[in-house]
Residue frames as a rotation matrix with the C-alpha (Angstrom) as fourth column:
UNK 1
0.584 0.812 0.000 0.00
0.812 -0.584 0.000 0.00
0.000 0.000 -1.000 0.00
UNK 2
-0.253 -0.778 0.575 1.29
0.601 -0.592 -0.537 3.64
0.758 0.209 0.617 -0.99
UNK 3
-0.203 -0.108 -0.973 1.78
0.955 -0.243 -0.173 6.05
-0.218 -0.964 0.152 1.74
UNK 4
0.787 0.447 0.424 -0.03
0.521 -0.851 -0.069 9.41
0.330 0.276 -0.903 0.86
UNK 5
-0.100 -0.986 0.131 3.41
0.992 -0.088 0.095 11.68
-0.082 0.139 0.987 1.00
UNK 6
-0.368 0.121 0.922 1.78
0.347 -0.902 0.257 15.09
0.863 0.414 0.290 -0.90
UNK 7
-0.788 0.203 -0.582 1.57
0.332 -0.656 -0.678 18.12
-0.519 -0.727 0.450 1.68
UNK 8
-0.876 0.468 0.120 -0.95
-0.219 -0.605 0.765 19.87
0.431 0.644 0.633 -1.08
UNK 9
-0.425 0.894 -0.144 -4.35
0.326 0.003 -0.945 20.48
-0.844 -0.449 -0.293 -0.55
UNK 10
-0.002 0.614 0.789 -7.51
0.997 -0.062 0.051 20.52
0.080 0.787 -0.612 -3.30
UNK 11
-0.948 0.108 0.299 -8.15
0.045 -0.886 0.462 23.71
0.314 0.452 0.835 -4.78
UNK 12
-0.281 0.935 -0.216 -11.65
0.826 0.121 -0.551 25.08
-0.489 -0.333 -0.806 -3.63
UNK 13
-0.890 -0.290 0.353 -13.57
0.454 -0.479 0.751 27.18
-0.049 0.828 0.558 -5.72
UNK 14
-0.244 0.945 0.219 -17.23
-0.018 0.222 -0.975 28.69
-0.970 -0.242 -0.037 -6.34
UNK 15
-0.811 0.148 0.567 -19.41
0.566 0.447 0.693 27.76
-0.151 0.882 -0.446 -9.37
UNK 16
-0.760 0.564 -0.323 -21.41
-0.468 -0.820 -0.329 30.94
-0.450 -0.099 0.887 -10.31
UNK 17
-0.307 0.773 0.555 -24.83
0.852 0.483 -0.201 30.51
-0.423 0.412 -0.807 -12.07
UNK 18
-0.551 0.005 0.834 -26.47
0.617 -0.670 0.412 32.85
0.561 0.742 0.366 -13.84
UNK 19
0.511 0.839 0.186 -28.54
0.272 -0.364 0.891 33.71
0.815 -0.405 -0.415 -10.85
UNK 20
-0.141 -0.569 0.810 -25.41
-0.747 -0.476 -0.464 33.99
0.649 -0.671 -0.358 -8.46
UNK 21
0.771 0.230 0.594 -25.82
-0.621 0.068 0.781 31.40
0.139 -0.971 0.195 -6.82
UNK 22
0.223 -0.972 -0.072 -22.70
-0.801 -0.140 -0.582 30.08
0.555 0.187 -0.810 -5.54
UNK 23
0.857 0.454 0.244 -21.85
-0.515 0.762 0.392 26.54
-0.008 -0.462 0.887 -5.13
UNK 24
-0.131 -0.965 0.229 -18.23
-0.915 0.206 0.346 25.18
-0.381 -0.164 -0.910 -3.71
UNK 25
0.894 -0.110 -0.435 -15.78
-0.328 0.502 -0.800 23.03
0.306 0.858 0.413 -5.68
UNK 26
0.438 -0.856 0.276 -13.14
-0.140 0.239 0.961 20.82
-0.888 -0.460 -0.016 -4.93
UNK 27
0.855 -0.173 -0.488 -10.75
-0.344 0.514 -0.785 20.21
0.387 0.840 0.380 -7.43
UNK 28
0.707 -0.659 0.255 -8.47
0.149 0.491 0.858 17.24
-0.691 -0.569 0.445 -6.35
UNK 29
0.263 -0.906 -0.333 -5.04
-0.651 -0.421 0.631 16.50
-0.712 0.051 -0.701 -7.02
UNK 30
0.634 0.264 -0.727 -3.33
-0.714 0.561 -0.419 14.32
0.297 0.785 0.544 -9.39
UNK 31
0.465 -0.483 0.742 -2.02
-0.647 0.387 0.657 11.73
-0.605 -0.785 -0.133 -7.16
UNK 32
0.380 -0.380 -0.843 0.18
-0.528 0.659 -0.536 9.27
0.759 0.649 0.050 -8.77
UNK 33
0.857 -0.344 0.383 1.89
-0.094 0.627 0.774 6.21
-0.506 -0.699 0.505 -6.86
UNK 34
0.633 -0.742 -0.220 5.57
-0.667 -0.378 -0.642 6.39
0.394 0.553 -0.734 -7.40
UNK 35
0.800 -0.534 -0.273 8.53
0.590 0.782 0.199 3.61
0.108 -0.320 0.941 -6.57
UNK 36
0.586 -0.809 0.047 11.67
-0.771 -0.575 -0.273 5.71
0.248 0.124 -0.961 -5.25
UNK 37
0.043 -0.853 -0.520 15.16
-0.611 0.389 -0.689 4.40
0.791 0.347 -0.504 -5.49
UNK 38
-0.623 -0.235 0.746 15.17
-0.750 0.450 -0.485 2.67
-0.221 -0.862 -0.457 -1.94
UNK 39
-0.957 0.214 -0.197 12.19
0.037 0.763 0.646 0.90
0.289 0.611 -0.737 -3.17
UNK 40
-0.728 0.670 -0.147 9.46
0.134 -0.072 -0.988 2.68
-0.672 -0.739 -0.038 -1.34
UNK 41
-0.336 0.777 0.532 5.73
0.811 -0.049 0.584 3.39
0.480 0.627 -0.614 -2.73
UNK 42
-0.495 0.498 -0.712 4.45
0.387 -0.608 -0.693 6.62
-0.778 -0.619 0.108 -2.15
UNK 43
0.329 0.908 0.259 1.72
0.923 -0.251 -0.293 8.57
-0.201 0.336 -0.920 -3.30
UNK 44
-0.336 -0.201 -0.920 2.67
0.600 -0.799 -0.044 12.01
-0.727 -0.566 0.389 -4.83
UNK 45
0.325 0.712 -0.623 1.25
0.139 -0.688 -0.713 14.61
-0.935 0.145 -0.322 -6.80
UNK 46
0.546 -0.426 0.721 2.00
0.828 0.148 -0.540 14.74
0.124 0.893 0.434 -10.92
UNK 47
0.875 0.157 0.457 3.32
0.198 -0.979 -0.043 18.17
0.441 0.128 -0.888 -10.03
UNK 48
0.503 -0.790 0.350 6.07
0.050 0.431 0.901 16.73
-0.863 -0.436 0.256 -7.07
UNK 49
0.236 -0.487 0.841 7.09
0.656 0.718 0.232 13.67
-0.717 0.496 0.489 -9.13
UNK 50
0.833 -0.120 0.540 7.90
0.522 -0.153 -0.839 16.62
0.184 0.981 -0.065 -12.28
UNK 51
0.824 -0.493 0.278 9.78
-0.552 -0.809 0.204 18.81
0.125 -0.322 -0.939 -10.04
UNK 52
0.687 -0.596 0.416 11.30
-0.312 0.275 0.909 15.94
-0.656 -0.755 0.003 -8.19
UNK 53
0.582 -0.257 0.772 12.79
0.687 0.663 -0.296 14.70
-0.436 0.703 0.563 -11.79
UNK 54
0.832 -0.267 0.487 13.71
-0.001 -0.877 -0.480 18.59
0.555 0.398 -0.730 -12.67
UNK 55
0.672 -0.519 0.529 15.83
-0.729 -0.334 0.598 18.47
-0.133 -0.787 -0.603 -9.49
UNK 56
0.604 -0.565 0.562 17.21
0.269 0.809 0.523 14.70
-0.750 -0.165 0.641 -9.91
């Protein structure tokens, strides 16, 4: 089992209507499940796992 890793938090939005009325949105992350070099499984965000490759 992967080990949820990502500090991030969903985006939260509101969804106008044409009448204003104003109804809240999550919009989740894009978790992915990654193998790092030790051989762990963790859970991180497509956003991480691009950086973490920019950095490697």
């Amino acid at each position: 089992m992967a080990k949820n890793e990502s500090n991030r938090k969903p985006n939260i939005k509101n969804l106008r209507s044409h009448a204003l009325n104003a109804t809240k949105k999550k919009q989740k992350l894009n978790l992915q499940v990654v193998t790092l070099e030790n051989g762990e499984k963790v859970k991180l965000s497509a956003k991480e796992i691009r950086n973490m490759k920019k950095a490697a």
